[in-house]
N, C-alpha and C positions, 0 to 999 in steps of 0.2 A: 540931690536936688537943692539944698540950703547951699551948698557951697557954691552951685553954679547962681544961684541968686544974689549970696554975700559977693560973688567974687566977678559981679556983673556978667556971668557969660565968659571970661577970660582964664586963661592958665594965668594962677598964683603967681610962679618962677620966668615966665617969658613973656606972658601978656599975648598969646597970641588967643583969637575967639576960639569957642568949643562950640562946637555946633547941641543945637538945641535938641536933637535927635537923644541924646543922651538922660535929658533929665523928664526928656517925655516918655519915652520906656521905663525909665526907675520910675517911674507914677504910675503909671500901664501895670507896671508887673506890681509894683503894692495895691495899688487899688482890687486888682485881680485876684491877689493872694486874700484882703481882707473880706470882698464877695465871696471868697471860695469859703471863709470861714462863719459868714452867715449862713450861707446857704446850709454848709457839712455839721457845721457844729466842731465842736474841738473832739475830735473822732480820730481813731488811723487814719481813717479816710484821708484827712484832712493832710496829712504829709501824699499821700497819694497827688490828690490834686494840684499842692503847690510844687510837684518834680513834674507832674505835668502841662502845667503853666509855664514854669521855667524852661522845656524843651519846646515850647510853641513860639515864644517869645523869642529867643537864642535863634529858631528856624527862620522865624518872620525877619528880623533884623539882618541875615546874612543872607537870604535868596532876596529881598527885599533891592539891599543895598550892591548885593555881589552876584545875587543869578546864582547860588552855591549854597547849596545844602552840604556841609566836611563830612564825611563819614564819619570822623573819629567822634563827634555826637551823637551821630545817631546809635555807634555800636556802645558808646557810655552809655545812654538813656536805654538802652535794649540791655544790656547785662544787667542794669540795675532794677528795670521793670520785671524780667526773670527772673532772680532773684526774689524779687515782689513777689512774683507768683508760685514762686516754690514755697514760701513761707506762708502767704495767706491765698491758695486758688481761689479760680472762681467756680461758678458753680451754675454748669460743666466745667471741670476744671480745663478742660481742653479749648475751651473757648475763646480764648485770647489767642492760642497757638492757631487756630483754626483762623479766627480774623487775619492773622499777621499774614499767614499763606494767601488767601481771599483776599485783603487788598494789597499785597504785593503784585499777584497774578493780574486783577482787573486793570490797577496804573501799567502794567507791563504790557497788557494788551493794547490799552489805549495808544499807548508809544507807537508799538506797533504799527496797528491802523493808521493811526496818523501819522506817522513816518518821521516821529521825533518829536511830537507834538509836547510829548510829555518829557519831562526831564528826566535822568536817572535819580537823584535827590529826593523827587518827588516819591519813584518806585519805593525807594527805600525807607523814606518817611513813614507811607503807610503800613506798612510791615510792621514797624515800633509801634504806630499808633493803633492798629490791630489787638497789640499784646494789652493798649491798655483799656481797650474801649470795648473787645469783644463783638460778635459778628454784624449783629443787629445797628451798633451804633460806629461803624467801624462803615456801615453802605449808608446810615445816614448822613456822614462827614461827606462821603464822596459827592451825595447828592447836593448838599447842602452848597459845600464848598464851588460846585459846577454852579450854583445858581449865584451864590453870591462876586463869584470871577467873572460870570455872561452880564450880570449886573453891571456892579463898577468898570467892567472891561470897554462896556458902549459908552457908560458914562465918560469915562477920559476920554475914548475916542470922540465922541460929541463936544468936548470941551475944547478937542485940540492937542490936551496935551502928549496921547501916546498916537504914534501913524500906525495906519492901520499896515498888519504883519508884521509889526512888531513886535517882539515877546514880553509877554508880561509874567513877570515871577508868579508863578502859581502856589507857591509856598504859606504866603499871607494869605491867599482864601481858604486853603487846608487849614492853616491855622483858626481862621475864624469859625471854619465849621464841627471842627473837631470840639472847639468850647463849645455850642451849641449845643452838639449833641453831647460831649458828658455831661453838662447841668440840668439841659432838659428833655435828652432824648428819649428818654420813659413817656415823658409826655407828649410827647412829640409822635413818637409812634402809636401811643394809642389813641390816640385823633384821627391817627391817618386810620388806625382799623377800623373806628369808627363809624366813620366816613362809608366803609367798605361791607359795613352789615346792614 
């Protein structure tokens, strides 16, 4: 971020512009990482969150800009989360493995139904983010995520800038729902129970 400041926005060596995309995620992912450390505290956790952070960031940046989610991220961020869980389970310890199935299957069906609607990137997204969020917060992301896409999605369309059947990367709303619900899906859900006694 200092470089792209000292060095006006320009490559050092050729002077051509860098586009501003760049130092506004490296602020995105710091600022992210240092909430993550109010919030957690300097805990394990605390490395949990920032490989989680880092995999939402990485997703939103590339379906964002390219409509692609690569596999070879997602099967990195899945070996490594595995690993996570063999070392520290959760508890059920099956409940991440049980998420990953669950929202693999529900984005897959979606596909289905809508006849493409969903991407395969997507499918597989949630499957890794299953492993890390577990079952409960694993259907809060989906929900979450569906309201914040139905959202912004009218919104561009009312502005103009996206035509309507268009597609819009679904990736960035996963991403924003997925931070919601690991920081406050506890709370989150128990409001909604709340609500319901």
């Amino acid at each position: 971020m200092f470089s792209y400041l000292f060095q006006k926005g320009q490559c050092r060596q050729c002077g051509m512009n860098i586009s501003p995309i760049y130092p506004f995620f490296e602020a995105l992912t710091g600022g992210l990482f240092v909430f993550a450390f109010f919030h957690i505290g300097f805990h394990i956790e605390l490395f949990l969150a920032w490989l989680f952070i880092s995999l939402l960031v990485i997703i939103t940046i590339s379906d964002w800009y390219k409509q692609l989610i690569p596999d070879r991220i997602l099967v990195a961020f899945a070996l490594i989360i595995i690993a996570w869980r063999i070392w520290m389970p959760t508890d059920p310890w099956y409940d991440g493995y049980l998420a990953a199935l669950l929202g693999f299957g529900l984005l897959l069906l979606i596909a289905i139904v809508s006849r493409g609607g969903m991407g395969g990137g997507d499918i597989k997204l949630f499957a890794v983010l299953g492993l890390f969020l577990g079952v409960e917060k694993t259907l809060l992301t989906l929900m979450l995520a569906s309201v914040i896409g139905t959202v912004i999605g009218l919104a561009l369309m009312g502005l103009g800038l996206v035509e309507k059947g268009k597609p819009i990367p679904f990736g960035p709303f996963i991403a924003s729902g997925a931070l919601v619900a690991y920081f406050y899906g506890d709370s989150l859900i128990n409001w909604y129970l709340s609500l319901m006694l």
